[in-house]
PDB file as gemmi writes it, atoms N, CA and C in Angstrom:
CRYST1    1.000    1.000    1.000  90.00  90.00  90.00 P 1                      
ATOM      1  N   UNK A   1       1.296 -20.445   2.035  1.00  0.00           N  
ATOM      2  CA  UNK A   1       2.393 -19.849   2.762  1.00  0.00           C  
ATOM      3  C   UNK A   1       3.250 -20.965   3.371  1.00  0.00           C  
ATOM      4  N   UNK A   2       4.770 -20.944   3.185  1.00  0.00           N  
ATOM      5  CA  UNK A   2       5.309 -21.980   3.866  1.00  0.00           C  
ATOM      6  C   UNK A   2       6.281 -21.030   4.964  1.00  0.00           C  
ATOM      7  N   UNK A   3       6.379 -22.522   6.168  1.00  0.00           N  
ATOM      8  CA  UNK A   3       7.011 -21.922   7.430  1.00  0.00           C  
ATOM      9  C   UNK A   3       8.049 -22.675   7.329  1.00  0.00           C  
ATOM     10  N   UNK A   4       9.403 -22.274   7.943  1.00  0.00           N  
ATOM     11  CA  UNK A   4      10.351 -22.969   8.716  1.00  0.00           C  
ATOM     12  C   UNK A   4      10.567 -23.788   9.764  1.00  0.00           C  
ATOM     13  N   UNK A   5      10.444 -25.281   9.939  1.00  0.00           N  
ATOM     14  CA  UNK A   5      10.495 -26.307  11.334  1.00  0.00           C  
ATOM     15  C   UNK A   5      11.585 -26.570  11.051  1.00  0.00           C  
ATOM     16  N   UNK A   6      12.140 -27.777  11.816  1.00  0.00           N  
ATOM     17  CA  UNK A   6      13.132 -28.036  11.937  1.00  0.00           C  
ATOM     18  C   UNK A   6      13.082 -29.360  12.191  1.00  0.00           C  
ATOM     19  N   UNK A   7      14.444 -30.528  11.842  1.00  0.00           N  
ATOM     20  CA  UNK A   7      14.124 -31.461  12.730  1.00  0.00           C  
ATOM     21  C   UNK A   7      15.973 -31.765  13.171  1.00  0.00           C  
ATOM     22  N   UNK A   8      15.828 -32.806  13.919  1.00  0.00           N  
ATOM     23  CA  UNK A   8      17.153 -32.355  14.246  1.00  0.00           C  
ATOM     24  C   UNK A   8      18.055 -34.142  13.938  1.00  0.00           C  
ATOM     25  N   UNK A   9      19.084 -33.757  13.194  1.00  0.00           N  
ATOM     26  CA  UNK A   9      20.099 -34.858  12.276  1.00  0.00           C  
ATOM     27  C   UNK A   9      21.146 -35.712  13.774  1.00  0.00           C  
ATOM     28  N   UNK A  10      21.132 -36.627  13.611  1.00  0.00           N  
ATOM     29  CA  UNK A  10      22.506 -37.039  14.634  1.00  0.00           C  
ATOM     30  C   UNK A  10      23.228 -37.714  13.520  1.00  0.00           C  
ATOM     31  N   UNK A  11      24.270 -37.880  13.534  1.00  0.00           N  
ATOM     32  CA  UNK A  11      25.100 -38.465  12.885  1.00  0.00           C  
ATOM     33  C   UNK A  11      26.574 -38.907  13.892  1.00  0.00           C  
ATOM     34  N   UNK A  12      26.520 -40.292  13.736  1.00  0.00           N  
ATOM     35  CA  UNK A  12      27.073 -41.478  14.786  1.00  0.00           C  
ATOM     36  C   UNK A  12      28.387 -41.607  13.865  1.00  0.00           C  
ATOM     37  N   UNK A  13      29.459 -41.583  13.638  1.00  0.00           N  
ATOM     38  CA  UNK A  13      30.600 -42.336  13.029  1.00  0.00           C  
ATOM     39  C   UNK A  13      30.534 -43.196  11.912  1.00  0.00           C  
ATOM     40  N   UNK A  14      30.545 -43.874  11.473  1.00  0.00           N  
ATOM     41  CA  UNK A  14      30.201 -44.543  10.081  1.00  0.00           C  
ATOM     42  C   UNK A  14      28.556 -44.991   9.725  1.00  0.00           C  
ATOM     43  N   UNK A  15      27.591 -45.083  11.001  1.00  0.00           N  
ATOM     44  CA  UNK A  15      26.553 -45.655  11.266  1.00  0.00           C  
ATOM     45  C   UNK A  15      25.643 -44.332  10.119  1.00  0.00           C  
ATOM     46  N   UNK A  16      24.649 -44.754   9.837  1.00  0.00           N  
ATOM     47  CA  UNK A  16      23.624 -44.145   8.836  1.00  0.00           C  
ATOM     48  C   UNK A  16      23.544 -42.888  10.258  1.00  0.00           C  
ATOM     49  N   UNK A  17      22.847 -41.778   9.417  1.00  0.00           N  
ATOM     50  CA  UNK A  17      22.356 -40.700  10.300  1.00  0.00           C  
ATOM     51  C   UNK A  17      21.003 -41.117  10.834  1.00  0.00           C  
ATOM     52  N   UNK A  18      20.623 -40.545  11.978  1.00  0.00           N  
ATOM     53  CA  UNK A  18      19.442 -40.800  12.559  1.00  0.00           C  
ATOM     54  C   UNK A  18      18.652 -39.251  12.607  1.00  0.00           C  
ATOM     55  N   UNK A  19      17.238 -39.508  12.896  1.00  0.00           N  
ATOM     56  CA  UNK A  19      16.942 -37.975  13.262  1.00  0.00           C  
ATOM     57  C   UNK A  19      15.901 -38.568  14.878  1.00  0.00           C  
ATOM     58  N   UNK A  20      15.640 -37.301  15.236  1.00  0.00           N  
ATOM     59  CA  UNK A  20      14.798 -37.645  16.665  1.00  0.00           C  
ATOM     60  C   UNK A  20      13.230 -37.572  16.454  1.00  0.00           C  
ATOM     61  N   UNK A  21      12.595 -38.867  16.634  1.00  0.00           N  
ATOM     62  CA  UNK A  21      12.082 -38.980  16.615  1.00  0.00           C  
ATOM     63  C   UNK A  21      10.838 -38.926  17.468  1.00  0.00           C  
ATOM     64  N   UNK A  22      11.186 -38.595  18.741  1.00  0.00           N  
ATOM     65  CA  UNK A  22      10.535 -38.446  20.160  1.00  0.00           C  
ATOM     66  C   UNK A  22      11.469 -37.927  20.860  1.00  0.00           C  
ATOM     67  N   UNK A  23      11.310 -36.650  21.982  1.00  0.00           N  
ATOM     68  CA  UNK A  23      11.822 -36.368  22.706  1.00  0.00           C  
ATOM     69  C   UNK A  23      11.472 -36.303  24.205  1.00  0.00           C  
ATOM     70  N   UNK A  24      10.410 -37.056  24.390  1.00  0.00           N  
ATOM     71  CA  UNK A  24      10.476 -37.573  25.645  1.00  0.00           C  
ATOM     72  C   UNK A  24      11.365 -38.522  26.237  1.00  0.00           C  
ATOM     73  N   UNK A  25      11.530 -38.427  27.428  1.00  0.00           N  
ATOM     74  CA  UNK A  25      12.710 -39.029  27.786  1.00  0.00           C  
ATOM     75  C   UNK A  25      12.189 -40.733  27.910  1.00  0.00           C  
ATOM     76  N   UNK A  26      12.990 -41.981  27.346  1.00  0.00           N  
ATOM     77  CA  UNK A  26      14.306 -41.349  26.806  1.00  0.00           C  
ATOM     78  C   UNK A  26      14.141 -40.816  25.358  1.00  0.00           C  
ATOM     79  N   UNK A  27      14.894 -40.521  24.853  1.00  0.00           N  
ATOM     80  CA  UNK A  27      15.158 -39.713  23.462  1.00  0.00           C  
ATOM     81  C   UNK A  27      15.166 -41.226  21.972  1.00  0.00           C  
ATOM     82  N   UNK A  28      14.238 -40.775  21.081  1.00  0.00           N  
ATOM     83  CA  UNK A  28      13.765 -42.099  20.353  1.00  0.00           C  
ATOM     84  C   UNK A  28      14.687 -41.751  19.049  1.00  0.00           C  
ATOM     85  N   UNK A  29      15.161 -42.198  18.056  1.00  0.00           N  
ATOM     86  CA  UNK A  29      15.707 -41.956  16.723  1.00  0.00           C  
ATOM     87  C   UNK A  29      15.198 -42.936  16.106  1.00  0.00           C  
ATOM     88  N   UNK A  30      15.093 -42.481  14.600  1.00  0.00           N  
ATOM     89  CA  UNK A  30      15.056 -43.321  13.330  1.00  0.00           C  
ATOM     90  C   UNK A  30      15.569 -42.617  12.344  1.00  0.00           C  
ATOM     91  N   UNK A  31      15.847 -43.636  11.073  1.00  0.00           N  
ATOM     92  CA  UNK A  31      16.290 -43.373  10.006  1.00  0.00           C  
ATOM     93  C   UNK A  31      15.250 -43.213   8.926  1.00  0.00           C  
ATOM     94  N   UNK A  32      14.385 -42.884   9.373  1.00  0.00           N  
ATOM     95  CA  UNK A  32      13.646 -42.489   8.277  1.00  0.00           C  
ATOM     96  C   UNK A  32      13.192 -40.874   8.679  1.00  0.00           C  
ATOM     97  N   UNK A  33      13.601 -40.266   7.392  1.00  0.00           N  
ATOM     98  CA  UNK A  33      13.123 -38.542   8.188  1.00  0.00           C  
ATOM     99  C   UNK A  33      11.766 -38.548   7.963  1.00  0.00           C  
ATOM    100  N   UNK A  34      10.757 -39.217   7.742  1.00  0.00           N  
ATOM    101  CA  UNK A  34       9.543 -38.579   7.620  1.00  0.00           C  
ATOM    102  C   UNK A  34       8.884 -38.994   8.450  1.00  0.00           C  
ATOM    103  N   UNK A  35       9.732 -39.515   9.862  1.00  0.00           N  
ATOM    104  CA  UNK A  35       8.927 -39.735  10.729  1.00  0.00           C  
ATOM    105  C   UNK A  35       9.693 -39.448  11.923  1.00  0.00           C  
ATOM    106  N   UNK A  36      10.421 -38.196  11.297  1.00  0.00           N  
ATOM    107  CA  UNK A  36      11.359 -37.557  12.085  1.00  0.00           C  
ATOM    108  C   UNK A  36      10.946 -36.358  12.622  1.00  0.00           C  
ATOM    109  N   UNK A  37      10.472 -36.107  13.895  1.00  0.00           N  
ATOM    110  CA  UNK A  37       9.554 -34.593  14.502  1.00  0.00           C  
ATOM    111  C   UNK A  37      10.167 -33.612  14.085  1.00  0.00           C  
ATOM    112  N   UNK A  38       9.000 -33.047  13.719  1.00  0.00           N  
ATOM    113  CA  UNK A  38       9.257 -31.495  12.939  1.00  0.00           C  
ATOM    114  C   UNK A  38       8.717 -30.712  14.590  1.00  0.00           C  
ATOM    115  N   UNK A  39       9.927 -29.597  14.322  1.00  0.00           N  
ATOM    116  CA  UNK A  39       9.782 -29.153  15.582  1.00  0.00           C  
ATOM    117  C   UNK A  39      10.426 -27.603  15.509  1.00  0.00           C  
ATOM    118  N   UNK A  40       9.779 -26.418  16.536  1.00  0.00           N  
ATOM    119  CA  UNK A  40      10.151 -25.188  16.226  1.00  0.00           C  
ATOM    120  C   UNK A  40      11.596 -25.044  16.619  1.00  0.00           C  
ATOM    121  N   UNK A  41      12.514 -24.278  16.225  1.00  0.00           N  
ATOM    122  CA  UNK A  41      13.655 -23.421  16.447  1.00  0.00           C  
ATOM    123  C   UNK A  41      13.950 -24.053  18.151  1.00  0.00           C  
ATOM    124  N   UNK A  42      13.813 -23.311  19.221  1.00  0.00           N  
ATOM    125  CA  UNK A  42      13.704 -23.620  20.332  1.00  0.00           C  
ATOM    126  C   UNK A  42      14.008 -24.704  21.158  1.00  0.00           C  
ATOM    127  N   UNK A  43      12.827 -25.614  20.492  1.00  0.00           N  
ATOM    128  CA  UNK A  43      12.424 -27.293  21.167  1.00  0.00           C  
ATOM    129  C   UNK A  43      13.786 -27.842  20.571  1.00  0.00           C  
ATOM    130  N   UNK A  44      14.275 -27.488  19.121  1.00  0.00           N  
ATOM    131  CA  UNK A  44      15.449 -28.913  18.760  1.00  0.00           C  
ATOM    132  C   UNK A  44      16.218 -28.162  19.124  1.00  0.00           C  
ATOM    133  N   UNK A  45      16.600 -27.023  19.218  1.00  0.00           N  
ATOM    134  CA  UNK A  45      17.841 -26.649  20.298  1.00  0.00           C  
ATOM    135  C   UNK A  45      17.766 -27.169  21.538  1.00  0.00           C  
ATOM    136  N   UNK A  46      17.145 -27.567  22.309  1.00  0.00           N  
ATOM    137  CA  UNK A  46      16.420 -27.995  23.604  1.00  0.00           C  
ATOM    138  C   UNK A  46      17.196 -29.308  23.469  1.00  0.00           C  
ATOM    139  N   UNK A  47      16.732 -30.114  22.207  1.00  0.00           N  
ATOM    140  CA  UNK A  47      16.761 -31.515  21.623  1.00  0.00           C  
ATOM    141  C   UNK A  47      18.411 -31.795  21.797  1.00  0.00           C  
ATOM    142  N   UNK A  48      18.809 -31.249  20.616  1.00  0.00           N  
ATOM    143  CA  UNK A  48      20.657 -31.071  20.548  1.00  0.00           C  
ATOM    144  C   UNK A  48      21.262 -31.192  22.308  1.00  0.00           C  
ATOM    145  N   UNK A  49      20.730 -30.276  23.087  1.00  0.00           N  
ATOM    146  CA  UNK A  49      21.224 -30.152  24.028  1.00  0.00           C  
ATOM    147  C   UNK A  49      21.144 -31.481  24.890  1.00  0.00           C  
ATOM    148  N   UNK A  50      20.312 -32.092  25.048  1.00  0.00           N  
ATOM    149  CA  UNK A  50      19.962 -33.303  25.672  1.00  0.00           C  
ATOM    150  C   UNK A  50      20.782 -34.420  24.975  1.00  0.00           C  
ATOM    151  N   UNK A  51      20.798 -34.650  23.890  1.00  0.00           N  
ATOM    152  CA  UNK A  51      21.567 -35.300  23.472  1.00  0.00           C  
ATOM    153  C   UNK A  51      22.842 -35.065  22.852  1.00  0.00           C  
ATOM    154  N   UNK A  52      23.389 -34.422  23.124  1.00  0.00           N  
ATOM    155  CA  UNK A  52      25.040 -34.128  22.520  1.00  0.00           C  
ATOM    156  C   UNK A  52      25.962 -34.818  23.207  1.00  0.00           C  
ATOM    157  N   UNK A  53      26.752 -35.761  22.664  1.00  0.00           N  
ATOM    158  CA  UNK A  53      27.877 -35.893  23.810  1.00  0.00           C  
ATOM    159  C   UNK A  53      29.233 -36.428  22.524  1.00  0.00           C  
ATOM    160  N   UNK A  54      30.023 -36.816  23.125  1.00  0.00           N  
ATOM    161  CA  UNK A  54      31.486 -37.227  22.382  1.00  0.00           C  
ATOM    162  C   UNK A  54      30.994 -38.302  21.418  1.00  0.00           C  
ATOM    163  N   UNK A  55      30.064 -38.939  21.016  1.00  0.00           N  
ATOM    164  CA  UNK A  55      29.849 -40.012  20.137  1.00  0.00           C  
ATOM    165  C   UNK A  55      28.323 -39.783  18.838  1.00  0.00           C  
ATOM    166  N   UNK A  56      28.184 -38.717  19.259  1.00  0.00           N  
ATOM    167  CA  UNK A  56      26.730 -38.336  18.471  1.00  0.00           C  
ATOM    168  C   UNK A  56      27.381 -36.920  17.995  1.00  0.00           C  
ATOM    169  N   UNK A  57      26.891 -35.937  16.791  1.00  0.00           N  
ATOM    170  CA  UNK A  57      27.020 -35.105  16.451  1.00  0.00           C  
ATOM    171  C   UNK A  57      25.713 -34.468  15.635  1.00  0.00           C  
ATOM    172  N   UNK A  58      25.058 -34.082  16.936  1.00  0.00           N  
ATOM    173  CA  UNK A  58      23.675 -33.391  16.597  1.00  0.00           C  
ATOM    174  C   UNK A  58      23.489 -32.249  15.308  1.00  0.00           C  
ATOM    175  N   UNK A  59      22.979 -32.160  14.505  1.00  0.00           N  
ATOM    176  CA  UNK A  59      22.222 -30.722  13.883  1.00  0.00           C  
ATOM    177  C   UNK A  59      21.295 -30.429  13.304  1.00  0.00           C  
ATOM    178  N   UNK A  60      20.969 -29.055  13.407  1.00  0.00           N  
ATOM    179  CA  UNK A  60      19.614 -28.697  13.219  1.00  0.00           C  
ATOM    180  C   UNK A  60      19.117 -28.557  11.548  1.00  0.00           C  
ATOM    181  N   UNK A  61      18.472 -29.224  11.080  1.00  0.00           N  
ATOM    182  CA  UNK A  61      17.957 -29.337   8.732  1.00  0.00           C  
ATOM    183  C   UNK A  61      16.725 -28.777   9.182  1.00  0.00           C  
ATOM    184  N   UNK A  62      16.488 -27.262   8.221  1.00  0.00           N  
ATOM    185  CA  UNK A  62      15.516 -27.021   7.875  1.00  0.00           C  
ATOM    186  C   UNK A  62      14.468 -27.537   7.420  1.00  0.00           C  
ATOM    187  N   UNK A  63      13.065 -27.403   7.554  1.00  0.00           N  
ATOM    188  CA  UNK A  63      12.419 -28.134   6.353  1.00  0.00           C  
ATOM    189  C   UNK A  63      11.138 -27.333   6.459  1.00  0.00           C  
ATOM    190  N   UNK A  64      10.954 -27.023   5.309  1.00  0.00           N  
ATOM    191  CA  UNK A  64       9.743 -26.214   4.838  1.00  0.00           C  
ATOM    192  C   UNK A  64       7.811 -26.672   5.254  1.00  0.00           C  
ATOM    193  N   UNK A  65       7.250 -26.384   5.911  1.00  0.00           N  
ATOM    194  CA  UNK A  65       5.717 -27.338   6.147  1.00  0.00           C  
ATOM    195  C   UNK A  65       5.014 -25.895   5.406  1.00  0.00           C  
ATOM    196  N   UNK A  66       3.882 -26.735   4.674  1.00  0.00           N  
ATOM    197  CA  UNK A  66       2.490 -25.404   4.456  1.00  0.00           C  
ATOM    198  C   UNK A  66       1.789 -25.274   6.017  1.00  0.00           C  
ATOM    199  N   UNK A  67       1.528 -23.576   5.865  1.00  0.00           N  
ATOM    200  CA  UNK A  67       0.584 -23.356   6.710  1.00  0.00           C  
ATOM    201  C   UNK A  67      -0.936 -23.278   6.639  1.00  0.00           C  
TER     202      UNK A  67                                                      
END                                                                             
């Protein structure tokens, strides 16, 4: 059976995209998604919110995990 997580994309202006990698404060990114937290619906809305501002452009990529 597969579920729906999420992880959540920033994308900076010409700079490679990042995803979040830790959301304890402060807030960690890398460019590698597979070590990018998979996380429910909720938490990366949570995520987006903490980090959104005029120079980052947060969003939420599906990604399929087995249960």
């Amino acid at each position: 059976m597969k579920n729906i997580k999420f992880v959540v994309k920033v994308s900076r202006g010409s700079l490679a995209p990042a995803f979040v990698q830790r959301i304890d404060p402060p807030v960690q990114m890398t460019t590698n998604r597979k070590l990018a937290l998979i996380m429910g619906k909720f938490t990366a809305e949570d995520a987006i919110k903490s980090i959104q501002n005029s120079r980052c452009v947060p969003e939420l990529v599906p990604v399929q995990v087995d249960v």
